[in-house]
C-alpha positions as semicolon CSV with decimal commas, in nm:
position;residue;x (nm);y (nm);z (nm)
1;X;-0,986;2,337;2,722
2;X;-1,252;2,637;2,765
3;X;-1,619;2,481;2,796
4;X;-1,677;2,571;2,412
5;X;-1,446;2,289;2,269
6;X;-1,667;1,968;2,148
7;X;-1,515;1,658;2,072
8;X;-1,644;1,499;1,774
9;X;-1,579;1,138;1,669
10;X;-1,567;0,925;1,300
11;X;-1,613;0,568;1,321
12;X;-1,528;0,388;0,997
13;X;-1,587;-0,013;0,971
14;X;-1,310;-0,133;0,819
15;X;-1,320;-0,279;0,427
16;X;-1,690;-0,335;0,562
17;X;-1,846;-0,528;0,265
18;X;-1,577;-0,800;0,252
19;X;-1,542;-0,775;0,670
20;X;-1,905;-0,862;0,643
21;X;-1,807;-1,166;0,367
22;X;-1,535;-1,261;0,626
23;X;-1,785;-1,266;0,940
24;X;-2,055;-1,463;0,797
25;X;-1,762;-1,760;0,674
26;X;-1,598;-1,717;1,033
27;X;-1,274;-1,565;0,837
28;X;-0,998;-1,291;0,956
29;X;-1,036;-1,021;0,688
30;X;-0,661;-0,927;0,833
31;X;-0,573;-1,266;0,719
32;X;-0,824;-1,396;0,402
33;X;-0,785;-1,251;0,089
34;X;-1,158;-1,178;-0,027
35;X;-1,287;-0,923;-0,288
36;X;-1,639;-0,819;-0,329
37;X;-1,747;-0,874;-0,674
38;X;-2,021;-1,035;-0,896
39;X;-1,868;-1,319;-1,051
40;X;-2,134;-1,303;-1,284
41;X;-2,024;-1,005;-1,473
42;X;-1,671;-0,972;-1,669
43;X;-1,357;-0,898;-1,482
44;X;-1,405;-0,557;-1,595
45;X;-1,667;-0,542;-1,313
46;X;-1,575;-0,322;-0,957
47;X;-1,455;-0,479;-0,723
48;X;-1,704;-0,323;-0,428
49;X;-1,445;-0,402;-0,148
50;X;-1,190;-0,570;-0,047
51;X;-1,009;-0,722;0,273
52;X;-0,709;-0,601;0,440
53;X;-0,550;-0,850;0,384
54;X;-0,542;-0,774;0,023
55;X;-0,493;-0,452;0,048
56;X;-0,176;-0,545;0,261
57;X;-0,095;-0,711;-0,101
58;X;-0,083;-0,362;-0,250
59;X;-0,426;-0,491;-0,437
60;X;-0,639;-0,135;-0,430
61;X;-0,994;-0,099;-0,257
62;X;-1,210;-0,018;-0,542
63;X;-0,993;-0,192;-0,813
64;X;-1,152;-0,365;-1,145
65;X;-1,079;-0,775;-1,097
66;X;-0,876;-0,789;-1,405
67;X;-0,658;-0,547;-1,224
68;X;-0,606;-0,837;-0,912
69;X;-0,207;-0,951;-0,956
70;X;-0,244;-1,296;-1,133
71;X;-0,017;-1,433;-0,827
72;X;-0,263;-1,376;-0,565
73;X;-0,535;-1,639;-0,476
74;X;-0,832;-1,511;-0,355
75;X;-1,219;-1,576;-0,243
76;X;-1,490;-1,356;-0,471
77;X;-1,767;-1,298;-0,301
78;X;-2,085;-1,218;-0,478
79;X;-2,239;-0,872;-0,308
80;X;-2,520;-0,933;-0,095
81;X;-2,666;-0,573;-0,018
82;X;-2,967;-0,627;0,239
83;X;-2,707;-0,833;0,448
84;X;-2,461;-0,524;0,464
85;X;-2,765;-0,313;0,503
86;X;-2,843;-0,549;0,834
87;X;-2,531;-0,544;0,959
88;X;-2,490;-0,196;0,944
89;X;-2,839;-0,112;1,083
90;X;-2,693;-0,389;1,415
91;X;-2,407;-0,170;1,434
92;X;-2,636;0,160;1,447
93;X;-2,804;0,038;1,775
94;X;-2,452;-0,033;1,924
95;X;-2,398;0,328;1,881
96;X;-2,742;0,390;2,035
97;X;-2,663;0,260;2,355
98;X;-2,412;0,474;2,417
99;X;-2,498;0,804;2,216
100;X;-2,839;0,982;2,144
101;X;-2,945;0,972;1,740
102;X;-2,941;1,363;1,778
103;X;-2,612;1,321;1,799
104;X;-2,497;1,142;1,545
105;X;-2,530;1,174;1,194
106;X;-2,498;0,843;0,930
107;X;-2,230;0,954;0,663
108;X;-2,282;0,642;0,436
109;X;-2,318;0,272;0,554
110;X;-2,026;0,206;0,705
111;X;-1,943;0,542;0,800
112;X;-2,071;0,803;1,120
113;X;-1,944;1,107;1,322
114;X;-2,107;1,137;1,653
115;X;-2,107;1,438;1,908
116;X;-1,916;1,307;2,222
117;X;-1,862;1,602;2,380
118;X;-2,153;1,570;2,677
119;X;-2,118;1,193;2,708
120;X;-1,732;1,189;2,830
121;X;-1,809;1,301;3,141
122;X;-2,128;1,083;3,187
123;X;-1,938;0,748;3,123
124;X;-1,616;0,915;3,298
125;X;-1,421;0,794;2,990
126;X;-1,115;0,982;2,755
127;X;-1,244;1,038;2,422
128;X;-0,943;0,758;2,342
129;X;-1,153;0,509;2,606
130;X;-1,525;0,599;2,497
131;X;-1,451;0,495;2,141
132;X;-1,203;0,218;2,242
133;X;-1,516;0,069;2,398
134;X;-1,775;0,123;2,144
135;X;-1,517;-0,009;1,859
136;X;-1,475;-0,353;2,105
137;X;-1,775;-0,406;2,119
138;X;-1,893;-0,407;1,743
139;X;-1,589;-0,625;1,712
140;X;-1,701;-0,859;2,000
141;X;-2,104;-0,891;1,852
142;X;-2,062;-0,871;1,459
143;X;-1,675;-0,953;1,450
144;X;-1,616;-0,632;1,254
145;X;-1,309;-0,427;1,259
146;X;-1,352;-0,035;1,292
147;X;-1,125;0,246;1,327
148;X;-1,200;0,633;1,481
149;X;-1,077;0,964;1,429
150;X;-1,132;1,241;1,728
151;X;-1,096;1,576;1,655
152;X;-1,222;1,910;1,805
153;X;-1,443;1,937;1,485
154;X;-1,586;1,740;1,242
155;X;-1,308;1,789;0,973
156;X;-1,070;1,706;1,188
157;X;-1,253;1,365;1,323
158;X;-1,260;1,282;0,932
159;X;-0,899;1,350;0,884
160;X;-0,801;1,187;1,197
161;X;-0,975;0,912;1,062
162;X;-0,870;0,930;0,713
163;X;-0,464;0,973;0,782
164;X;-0,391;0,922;1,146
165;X;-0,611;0,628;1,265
166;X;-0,444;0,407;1,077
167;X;-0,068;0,445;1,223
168;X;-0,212;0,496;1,555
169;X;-0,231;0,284;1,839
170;X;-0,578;0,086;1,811
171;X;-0,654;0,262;1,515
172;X;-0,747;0,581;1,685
173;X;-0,639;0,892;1,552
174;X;-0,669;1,228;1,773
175;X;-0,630;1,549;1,652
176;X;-0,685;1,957;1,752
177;X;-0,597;2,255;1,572
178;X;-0,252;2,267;1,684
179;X;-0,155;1,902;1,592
180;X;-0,325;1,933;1,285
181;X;-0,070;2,219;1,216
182;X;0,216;2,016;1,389
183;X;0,174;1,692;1,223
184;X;-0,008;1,701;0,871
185;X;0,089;2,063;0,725
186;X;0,324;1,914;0,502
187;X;0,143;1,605;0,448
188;X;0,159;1,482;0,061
189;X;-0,078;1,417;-0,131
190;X;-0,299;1,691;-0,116
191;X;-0,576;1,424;-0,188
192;X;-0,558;1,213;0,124
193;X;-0,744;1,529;0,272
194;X;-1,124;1,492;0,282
195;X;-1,282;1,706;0,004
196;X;-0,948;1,751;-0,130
197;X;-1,018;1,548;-0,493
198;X;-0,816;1,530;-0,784
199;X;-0,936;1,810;-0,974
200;X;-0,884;2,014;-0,701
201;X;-0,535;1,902;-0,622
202;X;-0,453;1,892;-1,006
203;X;-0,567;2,344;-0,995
204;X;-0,354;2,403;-0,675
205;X;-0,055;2,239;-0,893
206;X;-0,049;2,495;-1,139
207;X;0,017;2,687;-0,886
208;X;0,294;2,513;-0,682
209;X;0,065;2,434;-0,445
210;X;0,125;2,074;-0,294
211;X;0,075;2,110;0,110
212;X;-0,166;2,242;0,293
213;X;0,052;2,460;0,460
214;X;0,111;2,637;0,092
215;X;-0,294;2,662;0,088
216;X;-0,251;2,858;0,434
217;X;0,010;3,099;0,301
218;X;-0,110;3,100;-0,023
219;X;-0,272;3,435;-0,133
220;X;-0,639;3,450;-0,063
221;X;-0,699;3,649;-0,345
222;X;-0,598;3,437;-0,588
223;X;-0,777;3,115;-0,438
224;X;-1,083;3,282;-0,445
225;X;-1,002;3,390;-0,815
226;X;-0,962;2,958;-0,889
227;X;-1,208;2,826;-0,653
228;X;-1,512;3,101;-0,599
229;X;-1,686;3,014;-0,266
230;X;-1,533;2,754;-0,290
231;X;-1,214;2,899;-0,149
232;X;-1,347;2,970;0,169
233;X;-1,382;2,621;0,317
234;X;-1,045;2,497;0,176
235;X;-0,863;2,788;0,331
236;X;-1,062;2,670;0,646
237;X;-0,955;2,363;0,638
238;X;-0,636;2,445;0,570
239;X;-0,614;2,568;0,935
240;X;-0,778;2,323;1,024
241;X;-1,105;2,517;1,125
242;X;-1,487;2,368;1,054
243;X;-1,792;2,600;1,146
244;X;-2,039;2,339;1,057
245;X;-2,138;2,106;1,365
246;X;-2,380;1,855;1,453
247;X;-2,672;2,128;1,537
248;X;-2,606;2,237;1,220
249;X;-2,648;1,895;1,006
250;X;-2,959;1,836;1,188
251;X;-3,134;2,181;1,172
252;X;-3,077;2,172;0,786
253;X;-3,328;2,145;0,535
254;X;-3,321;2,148;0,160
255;X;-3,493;2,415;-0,039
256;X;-3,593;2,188;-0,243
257;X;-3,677;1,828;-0,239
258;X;-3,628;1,620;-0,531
259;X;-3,644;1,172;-0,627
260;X;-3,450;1,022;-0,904
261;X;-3,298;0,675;-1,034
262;X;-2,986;0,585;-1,267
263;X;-2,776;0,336;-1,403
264;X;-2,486;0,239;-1,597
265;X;-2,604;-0,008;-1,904
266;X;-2,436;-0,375;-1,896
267;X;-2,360;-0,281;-2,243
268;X;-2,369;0,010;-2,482
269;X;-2,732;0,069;-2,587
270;X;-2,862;0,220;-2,895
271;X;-3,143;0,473;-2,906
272;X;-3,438;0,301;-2,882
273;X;-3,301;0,013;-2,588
274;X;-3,202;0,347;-2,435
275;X;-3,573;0,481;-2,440
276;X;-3,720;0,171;-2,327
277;X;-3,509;0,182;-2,012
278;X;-3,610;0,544;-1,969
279;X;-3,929;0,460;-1,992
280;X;-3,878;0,185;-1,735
281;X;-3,718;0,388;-1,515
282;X;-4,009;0,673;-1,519
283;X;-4,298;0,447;-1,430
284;X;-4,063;0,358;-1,166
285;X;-4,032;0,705;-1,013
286;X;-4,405;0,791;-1,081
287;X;-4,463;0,471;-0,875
288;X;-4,253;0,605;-0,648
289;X;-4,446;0,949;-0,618
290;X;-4,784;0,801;-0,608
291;X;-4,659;0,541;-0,270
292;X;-4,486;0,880;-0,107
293;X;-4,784;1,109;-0,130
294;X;-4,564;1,323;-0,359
295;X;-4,602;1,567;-0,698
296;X;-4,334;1,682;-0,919
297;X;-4,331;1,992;-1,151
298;X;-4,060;1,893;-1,368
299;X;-3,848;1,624;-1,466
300;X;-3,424;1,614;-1,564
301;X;-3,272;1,380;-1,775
302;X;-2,917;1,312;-1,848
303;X;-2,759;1,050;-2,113
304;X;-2,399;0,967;-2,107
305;X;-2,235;0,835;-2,455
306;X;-2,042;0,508;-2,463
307;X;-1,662;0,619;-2,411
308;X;-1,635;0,498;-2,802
309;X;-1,875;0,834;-2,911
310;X;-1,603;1,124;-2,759
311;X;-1,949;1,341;-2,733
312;X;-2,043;1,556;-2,408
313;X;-2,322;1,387;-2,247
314;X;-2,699;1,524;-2,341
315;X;-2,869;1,686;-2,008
316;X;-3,223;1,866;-2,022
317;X;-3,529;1,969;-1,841
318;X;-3,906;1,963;-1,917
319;X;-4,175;2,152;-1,722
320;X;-4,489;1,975;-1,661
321;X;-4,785;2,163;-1,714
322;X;-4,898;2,135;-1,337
323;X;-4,746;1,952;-1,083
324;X;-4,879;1,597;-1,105
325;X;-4,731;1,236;-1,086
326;X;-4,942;1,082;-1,358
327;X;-4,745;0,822;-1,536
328;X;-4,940;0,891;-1,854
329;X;-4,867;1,265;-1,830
330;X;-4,557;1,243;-1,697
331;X;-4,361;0,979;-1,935
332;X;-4,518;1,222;-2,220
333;X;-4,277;1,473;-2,124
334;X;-4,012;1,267;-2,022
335;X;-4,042;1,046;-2,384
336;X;-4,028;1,435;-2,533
337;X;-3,711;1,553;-2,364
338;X;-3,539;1,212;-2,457
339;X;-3,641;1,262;-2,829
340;X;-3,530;1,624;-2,827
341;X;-3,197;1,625;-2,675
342;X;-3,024;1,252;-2,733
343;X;-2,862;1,173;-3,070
344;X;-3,007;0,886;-3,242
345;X;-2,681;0,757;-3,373
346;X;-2,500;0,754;-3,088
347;X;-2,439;0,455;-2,820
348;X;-2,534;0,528;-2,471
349;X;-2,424;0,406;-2,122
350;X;-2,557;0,610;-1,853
351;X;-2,869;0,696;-1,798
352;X;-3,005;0,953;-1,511
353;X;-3,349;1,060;-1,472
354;X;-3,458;1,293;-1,212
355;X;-3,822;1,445;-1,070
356;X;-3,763;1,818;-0,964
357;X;-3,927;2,006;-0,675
358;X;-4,140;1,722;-0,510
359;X;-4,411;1,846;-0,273
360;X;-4,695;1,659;-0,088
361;X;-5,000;1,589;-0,327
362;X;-5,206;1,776;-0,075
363;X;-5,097;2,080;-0,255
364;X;-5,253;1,975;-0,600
365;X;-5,529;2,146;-0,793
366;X;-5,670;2,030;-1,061
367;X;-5,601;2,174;-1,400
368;X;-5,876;2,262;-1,563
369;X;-5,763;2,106;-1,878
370;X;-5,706;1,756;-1,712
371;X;-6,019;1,515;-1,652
372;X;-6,028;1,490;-1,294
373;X;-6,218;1,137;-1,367
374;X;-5,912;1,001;-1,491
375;X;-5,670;1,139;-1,299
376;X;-5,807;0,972;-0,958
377;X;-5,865;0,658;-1,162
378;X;-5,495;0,664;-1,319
379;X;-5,396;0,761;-0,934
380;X;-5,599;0,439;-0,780
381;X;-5,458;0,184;-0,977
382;X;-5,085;0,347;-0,941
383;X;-5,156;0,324;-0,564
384;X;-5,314;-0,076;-0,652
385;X;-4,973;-0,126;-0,799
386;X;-4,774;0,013;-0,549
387;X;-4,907;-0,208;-0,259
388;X;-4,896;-0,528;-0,459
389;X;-4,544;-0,430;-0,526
390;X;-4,496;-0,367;-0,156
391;X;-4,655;-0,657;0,005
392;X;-4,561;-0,955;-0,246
393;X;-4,187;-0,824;-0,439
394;X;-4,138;-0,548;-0,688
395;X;-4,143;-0,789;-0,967
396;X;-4,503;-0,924;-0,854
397;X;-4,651;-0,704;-1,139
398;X;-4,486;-0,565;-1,429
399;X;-4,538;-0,425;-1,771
400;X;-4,510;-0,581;-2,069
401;X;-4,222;-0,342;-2,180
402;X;-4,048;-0,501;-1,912
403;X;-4,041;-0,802;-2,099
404;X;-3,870;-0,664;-2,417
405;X;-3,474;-0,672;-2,526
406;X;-3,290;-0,449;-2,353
407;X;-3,533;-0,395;-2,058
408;X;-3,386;-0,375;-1,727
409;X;-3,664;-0,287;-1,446
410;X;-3,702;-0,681;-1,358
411;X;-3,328;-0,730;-1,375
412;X;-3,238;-0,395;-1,130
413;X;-3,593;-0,487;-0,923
414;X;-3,348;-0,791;-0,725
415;X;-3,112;-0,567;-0,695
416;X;-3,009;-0,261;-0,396
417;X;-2,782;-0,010;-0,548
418;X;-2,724;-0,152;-0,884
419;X;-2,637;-0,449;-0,708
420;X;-2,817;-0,814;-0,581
421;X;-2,970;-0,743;-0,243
């Protein structure tokens, strides 16, 4: 190997909500069938995980619980989302001790790649031995189960992960360019491939494209026809080639910064139930703003119909007048954009609502046709509200829309990620 070659790794935790579940009641997830899932809601709900062992059953990892064979007794475990938060935070430092935050970058909770490549010969370990190590010892302090994909780059540690770990000894998968080639050219489906999704898979169809050795040969032309830019990274990857490396994810910075909130309704909501929750959801944002230090300049909303409509969903943008993050100003606009682009006959379900091109609020000027006076008043008590919220709950002060039918701020207040922390 020429001194160019890095060796990134992908550390997944395995079925890591219901391992957690499993942990904390002293249970093998290889060996208790547990699903995640609030037994409060209907067995339409998502299941958020669930163990090996059920997926040994055939029983699917993001399945809905009426979906569960009738055959198969199980433990439901209500989500508890600080406690994975915690656990996954513990696990963080594990990684710590052996590898330097600069090199590793968080892909989602239970998910990292890390930058090995100038540790192996510090700890005189194999790639195979330095993640070996690291995955015992998660398994030894929070009894969690992991598995690792190593690969020369970063989209080969994720497919390593994703396709080889998990017929591999010790549920390590290794891969370069040439086993890549070797072993998983003619690997079916097309989707098991990181950032190969359906839609994807279901346009390289049309054209008899199944394998990603047909992407390789495939005619360039003619991807880039389908696909755009697009095109270039799945041709890369199709060789097995990624540009992007760790120096890369942590050099890069957004041209623009943005904050926003959503949610899917419990239930189908008519207009006005729809507003309120809009409403809720901007004095939630501008709260939001006000405890960051932050201004917006415009403001995105988008309403999805209840499957029973068939209508596209409604998506707009409103311009604020200057960048600000009054409440009063800004839930004008907001109330507005609702108004003008969501039928008023129509049931809704989703509801997204986001604040465009944040920037510190040391960049604002006054407008000269605001009143200053009221502004820094409005901004005080905002920033009143904000601490009380901080130091004694989120649902330590509320307004008295909150209170009305179909409100949901106090409900989605207990909760971290649309779900109960």
């Amino acid at each position: 190997m020429g001194n160019d070659i890095r060796i990134y790794m992908c550390i997944d935790l395995k079925s890591f909500y219901a391992s957690v579940e499993c942990a904390e009641r002293g249970l093998d997830p290889f060996t208790t069938n547990l699903v995640v899932a609030d037994p409060e809601r209907t067995d339409k709900t998502i299941c958020l995980a669930v163990s090996p062992a059920m997926k040994a059953l055939g029983v699917p990892g993001r399945c809905r619980v009426f979906e569960i064979p009738k055959g198969i007794n199980y433990i439901k475990a209500r989500p508890r989302m600080k406690l994975y938060i915690d656990y996954s935070a513990d696990i963080y430092e594990i990684y710590l001790r052996y590898i330097d935050k600069n090199d590793i970058h968080v892909y989602s909770i239970d998910e990292v790649f890390m930058d090995v490549t100038d540790y192996l010969g510090l700890y005189r370990m194999s790639p195979r031995q330095l993640a070996q190590t690291i995955m015992d010892e998660i398994l030894k302090e929070k009894n969690i189960a992991s598995a690792c994909g190593i690969g020369t780059n970063l989209y080969l540690a994720k497919v390593a992960l994703d396709i080889t770990a998990k017929h591999s000894q010790g549920r390590i998968g290794i891969l370069n360019e040439n086993d890549y080639r070797d072993t998983l050219w003619d690997h079916r489906p097309l989707t098991d491939f990181w950032r190969i999704g359906r839609g994807i898979s279901e346009r390289l169809a049309k054209y008899g494209i199944y394998t990603m050795r047909q992407i390789a040969q495939a005619d360039p032309e003619m991807l880039y026809k389908v696909f755009g830019v697009d095109a270039e990274l799945i041709i890369d990857h199709a060789w097995g080639r990624e540009s992007v490396t760790m120096a890369d994810i942590k050099a890069y910075e957004p041209k623009a910064h943005s904050l926003s909130s959503g949610q899917v309704l419990a239930e189908d909501y008519p207009y006005d139930k729809a507003r309120l929750v809009i409403r809720e959801m901007t004095d939630a944002l501008c709260l939001d703003l006000v405890s960051k230090g932050l201004l917006t300049d415009s403001v995105h909303l988008y309403v999805g119909y209840s499957k029973k409509e068939m209508l596209p969903p409604a998506s707009g943008t409103a311009g604020l007048p200057f960048a600000a993050n009054s409440a009063k100003l800004i839930c004008e606009h907001t109330d507005r954009l609702f108004e003008r682009i969501v039928s008023r006959h129509a049931m809704i379900k989703r509801v997204s609502l986001t604040f465009n091109n944040t920037v510190s609020d040391e960049c604002f000027q006054c407008n000269m046709f605001a009143d200053s006076n009221e502004v820094r008043e409005e901004k005080n008590m905002m920033i009143a509200v904000a601490d009380i919220k901080e130091k004694y709950g989120k649902n330590s002060i509320f307004k008295a829309m909150d209170l009305e039918e179909g409100a949901t701020a106090i409900e989605r207040n207990g909760q971290i990620g649309g779900h109960k922390a």
